[in-house]
C-alpha positions as CSV (number, residue, x, y, z in Angstrom):
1,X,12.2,20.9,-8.0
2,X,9.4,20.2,-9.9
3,X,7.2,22.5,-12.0
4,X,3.2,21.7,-12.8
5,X,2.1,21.3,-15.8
6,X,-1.5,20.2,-15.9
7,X,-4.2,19.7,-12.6
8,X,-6.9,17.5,-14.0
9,X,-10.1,16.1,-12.7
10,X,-13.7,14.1,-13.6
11,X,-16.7,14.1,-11.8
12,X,-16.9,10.6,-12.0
13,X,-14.4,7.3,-12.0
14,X,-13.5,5.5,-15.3
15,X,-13.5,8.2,-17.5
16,X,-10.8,10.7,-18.6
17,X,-9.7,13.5,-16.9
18,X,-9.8,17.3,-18.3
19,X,-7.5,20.0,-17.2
20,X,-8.9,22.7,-15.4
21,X,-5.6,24.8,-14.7
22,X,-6.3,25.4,-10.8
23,X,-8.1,23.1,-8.0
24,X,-8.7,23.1,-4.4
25,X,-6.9,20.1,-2.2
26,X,-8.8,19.4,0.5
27,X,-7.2,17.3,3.5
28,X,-7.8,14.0,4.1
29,X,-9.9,13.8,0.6
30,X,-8.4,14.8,-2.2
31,X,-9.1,17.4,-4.9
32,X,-12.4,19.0,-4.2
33,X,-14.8,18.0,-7.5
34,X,-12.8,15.0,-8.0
35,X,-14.7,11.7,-8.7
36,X,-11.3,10.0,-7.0
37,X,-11.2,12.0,-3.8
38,X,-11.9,9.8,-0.7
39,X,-10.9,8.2,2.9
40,X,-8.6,6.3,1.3
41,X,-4.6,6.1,0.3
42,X,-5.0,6.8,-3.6
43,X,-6.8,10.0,-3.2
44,X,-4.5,12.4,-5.9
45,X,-2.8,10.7,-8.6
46,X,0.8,11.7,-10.2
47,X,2.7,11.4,-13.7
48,X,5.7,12.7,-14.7
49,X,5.6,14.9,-17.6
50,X,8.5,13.4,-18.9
51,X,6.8,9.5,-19.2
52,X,3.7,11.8,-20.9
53,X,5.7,13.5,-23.4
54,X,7.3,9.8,-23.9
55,X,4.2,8.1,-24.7
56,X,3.4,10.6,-27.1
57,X,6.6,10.2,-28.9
58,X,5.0,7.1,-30.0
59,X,2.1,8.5,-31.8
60,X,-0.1,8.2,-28.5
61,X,-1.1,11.7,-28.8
62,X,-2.8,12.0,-25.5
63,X,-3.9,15.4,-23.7
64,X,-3.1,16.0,-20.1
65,X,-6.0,13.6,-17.8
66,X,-6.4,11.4,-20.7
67,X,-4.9,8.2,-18.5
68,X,-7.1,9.8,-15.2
69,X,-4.0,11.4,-13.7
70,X,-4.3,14.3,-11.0
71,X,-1.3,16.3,-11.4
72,X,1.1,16.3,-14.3
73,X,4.8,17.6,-13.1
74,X,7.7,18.5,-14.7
75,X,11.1,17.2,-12.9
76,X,10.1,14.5,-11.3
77,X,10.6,10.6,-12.0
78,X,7.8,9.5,-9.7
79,X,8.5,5.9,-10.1
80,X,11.8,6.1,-9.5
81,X,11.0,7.8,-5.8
82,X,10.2,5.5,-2.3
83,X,6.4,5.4,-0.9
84,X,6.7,7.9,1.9
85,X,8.4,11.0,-0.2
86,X,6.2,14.0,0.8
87,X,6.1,16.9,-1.8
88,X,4.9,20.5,-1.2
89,X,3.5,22.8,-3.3
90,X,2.6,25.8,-2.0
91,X,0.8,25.4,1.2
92,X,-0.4,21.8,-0.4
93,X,1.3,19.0,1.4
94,X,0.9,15.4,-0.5
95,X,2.8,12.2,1.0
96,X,3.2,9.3,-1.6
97,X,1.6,6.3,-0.9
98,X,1.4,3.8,-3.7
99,X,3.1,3.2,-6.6
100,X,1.7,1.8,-9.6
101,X,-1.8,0.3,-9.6
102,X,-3.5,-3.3,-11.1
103,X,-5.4,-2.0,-14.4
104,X,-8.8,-3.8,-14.3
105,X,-10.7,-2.9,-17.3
106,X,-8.3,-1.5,-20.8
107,X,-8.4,1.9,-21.5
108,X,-8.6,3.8,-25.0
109,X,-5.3,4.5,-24.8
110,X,-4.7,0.9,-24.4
111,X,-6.6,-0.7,-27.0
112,X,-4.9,2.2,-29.6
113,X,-1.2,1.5,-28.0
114,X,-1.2,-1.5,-26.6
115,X,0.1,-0.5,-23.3
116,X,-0.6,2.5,-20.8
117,X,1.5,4.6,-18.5
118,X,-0.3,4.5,-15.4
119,X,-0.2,1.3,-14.1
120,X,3.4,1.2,-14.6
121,X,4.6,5.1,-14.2
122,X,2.0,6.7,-12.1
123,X,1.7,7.1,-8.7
124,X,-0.9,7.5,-5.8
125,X,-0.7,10.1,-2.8
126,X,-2.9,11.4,0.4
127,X,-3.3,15.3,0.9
128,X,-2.1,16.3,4.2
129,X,-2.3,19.7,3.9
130,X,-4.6,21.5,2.4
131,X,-4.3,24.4,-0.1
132,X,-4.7,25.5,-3.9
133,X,-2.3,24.1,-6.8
134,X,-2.2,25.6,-10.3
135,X,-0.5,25.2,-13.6
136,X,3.0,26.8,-13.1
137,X,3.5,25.7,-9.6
138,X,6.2,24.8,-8.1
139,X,6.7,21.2,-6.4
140,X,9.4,20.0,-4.0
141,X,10.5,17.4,-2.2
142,X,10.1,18.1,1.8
143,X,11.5,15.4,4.5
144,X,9.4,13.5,6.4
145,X,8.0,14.4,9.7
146,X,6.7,10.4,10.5
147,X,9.4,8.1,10.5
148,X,7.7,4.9,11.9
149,X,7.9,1.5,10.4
150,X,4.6,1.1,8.4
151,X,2.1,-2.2,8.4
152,X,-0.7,-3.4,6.3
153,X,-3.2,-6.0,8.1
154,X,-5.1,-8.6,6.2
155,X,-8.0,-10.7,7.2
156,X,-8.6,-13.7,5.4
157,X,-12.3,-15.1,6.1
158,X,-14.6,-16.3,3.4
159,X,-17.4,-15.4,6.1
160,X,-15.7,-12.1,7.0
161,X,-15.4,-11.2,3.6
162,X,-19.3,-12.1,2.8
163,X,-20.3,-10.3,6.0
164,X,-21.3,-13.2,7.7
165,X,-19.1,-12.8,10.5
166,X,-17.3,-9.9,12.0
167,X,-13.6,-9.5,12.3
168,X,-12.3,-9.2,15.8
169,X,-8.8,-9.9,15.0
170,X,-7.9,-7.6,12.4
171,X,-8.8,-4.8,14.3
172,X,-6.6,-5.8,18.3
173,X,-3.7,-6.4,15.5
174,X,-4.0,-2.6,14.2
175,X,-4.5,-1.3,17.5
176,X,-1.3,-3.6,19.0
177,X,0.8,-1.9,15.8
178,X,0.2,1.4,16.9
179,X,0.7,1.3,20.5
180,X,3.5,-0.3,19.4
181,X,4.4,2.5,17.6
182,X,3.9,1.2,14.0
183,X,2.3,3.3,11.4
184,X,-1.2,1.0,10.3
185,X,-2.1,2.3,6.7
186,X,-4.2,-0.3,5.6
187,X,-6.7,-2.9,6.3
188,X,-8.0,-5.2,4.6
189,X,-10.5,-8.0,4.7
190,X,-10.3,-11.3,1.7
191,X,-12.0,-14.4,1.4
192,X,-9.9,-17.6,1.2
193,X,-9.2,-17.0,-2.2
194,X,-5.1,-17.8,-3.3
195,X,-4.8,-16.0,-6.3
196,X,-6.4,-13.1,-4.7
197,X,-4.1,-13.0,-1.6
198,X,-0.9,-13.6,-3.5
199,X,-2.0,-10.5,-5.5
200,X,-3.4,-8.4,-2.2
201,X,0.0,-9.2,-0.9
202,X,2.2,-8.1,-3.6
203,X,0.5,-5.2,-4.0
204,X,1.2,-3.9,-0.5
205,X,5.2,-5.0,-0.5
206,X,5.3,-3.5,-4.4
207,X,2.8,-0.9,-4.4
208,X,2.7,0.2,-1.0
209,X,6.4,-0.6,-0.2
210,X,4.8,-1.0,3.3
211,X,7.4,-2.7,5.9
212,X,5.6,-5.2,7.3
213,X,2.4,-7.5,6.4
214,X,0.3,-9.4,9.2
215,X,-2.0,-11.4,8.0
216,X,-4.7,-13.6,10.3
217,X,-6.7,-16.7,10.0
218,X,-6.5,-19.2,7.0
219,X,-3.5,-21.4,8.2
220,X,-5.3,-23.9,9.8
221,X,-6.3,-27.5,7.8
222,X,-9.5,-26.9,6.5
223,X,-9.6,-27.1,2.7
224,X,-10.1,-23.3,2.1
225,X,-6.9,-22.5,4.4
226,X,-4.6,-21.2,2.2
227,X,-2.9,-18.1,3.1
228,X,0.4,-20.5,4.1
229,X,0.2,-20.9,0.4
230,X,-0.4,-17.7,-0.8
231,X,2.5,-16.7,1.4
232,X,5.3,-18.8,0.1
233,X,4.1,-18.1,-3.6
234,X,5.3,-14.4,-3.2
235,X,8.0,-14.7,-1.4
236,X,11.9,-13.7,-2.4
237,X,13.1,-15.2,0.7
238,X,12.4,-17.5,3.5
239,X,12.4,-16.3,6.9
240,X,10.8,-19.5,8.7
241,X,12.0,-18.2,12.1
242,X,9.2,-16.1,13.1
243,X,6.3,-18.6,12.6
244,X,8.5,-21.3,14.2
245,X,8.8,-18.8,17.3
246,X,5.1,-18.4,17.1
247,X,4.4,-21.9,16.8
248,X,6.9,-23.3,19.5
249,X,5.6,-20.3,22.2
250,X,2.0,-21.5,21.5
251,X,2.5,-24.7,22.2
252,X,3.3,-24.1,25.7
253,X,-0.3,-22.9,26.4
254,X,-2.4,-25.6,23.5
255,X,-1.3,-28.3,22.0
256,X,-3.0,-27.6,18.9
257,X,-0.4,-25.4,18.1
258,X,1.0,-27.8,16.6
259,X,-1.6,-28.3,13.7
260,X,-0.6,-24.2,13.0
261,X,0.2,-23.6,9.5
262,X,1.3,-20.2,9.5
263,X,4.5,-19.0,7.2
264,X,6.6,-16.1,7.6
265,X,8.6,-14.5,4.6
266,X,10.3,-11.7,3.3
267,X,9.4,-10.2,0.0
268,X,12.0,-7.7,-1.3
269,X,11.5,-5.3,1.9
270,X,8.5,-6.4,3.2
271,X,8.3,-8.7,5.7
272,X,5.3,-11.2,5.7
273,X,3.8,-13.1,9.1
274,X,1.1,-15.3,9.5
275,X,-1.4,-14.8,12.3
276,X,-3.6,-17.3,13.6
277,X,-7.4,-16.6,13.1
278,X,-8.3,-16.2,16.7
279,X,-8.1,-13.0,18.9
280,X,-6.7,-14.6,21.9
281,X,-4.1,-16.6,19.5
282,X,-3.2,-13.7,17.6
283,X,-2.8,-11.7,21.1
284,X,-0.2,-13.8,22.2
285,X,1.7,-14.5,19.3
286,X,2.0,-10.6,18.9
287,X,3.3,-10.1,22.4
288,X,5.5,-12.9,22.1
289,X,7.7,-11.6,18.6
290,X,6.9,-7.7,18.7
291,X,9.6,-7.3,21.0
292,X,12.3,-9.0,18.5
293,X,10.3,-8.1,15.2
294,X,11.2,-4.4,14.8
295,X,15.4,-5.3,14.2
296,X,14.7,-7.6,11.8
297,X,13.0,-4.7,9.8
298,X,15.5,-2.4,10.8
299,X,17.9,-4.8,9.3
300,X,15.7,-5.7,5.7
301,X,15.3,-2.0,5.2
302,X,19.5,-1.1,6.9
303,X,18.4,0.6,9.7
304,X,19.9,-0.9,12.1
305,X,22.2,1.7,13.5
306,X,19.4,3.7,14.2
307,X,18.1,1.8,17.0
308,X,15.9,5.0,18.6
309,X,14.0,4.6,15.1
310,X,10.0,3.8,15.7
């Protein structure tokens, strides 16, 4: 159980936060007012009063909002807790969806510390449910009501990403997920850029703890191609199987499956495949593994006694 101690927000991004005591949640947005509320997965942000009351310790001497956090609670380690916990606080319903976040531009707090708490401590969540949280509340910890594997889809297209071109096969991988019955929560669309999809990709398996990755396009030869790359460079662990499955069923309809450079990894709990860039190509590579793909995440994550798990 959790208790809250501060609810903060700005009217606009970048700046700090000021405590206003009581604020509206609004579903599928955020905190009404709030310069951070949006259709996106970091719309309310978390710290644990404990990691607050830390920093201070150290002569910090910060005020609730001062790193732009949201809430400020009492009893919980947030770090310490799996994307997917869901809290409640009175009819307020938040599910966690990121933890930790890149810092692109030091703070105050920084340049006067040398560190900051957020990008290490805090965390990110979506309202559910809507409803009114105030100082004094009470938080807990409710169990999940969607238990389906979750994916992240990433386009890699130096065209795409300049809007040159539009991106057909990002969107028939997110709608094969869900009929699938995977959970899609993100989508997103680089250029052939390494350093940029090695850090897009961490980000989802360590931020977003999300189960699986599926990337398309960028594994051919061309000299931008690099997602093959990109791929291996954040991986903990090999799993070659997948694209060799890909790459040996595609070569019964094309040849040039064989020029296919597309990896497939694990990294910590994420799984990581390769796509080809094309719609038909990354059609039938999905019907070909999705069949077998779902134990080998039950097995990363040790689910694999629940085999009626989605």
């Amino acid at each position: 159980m959790g208790i809250v101690k501060a609810v903060c927000v700005s009217d606009r991004r970048g700046i700090q936060k000021v405590n206003v005591e009581s604020a509206e949640f609004e579903a599928g947005f955020g905190i009404k007012g709030d310069a951070h509320g949006g259709n996106w997965h970091r719309q309310v942000s978390l710290l644990s009063a404990q990691k607050v009351e830390e920093f201070n310790q150290k002569g910090a001497g910060v005020k609730p909002g001062a790193f732009g956090e949201n809430l400020v609670v009492e009893g919980f380690d947030f770090r310490n807790l799996p994307v997917g916990t869901v809290f409640q606080c009175n009819d307020v319903i938040l599910e966690m969806t990121q933890i930790g976040k890149e810092c692109h531009t030091h703070c105050q707090i920084y340049h006067k510390m040398g560190e900051c708490i957020m990008p290490t401590q805090g965390v990110f969540a979506q309202v559910v449910h809507g409803g009114t949280i105030s100082v004094g509340d009470e938080m807990k910890i409710i169990e999940r009501t969607d238990e389906r594997y979750t994916v992240a889809v990433v386009t890699l297209s130096d065209k795409g990403a300049k809007g040159e071109r539009e991106d057909i096969s990002g969107p028939l991988i997110c709608e094969m997920m869900e009929e699938a019955g995977y959970r899609v929560v993100e989508k997103v669309l680089l250029a052939d850029d390494q350093a940029r999809i090695e850090q897009e990709l961490m980000r989802l398996a360590d931020g977003r703890q999300v189960n699986l990755i599926l990337t398309t396009g960028g594994t051919g030869f061309a000299e931008r191609d690099c997602t093959p790359e990109a791929t291996m460079a954040v991986a903990t662990r090999n799993a070659p199987g997948i694209a060799d499955a890909i790459r040996m069923y595609s070569l019964s309809i094309t040849g040039r499956a064989m020029l296919g450079r597309g990896a497939s990894v694990i990294r910590n709990k994420t799984v990581i495949v390769n796509l080809p860039g094309s719609r038909k190509a990354v059609q039938e590579s999905l019907e070909y593994i999705l069949p077998h793909l779902e134990h080998g995440i039950q097995i990363l994550v040790g689910d694999a006694s629940e085999c009626g798990r989605k």
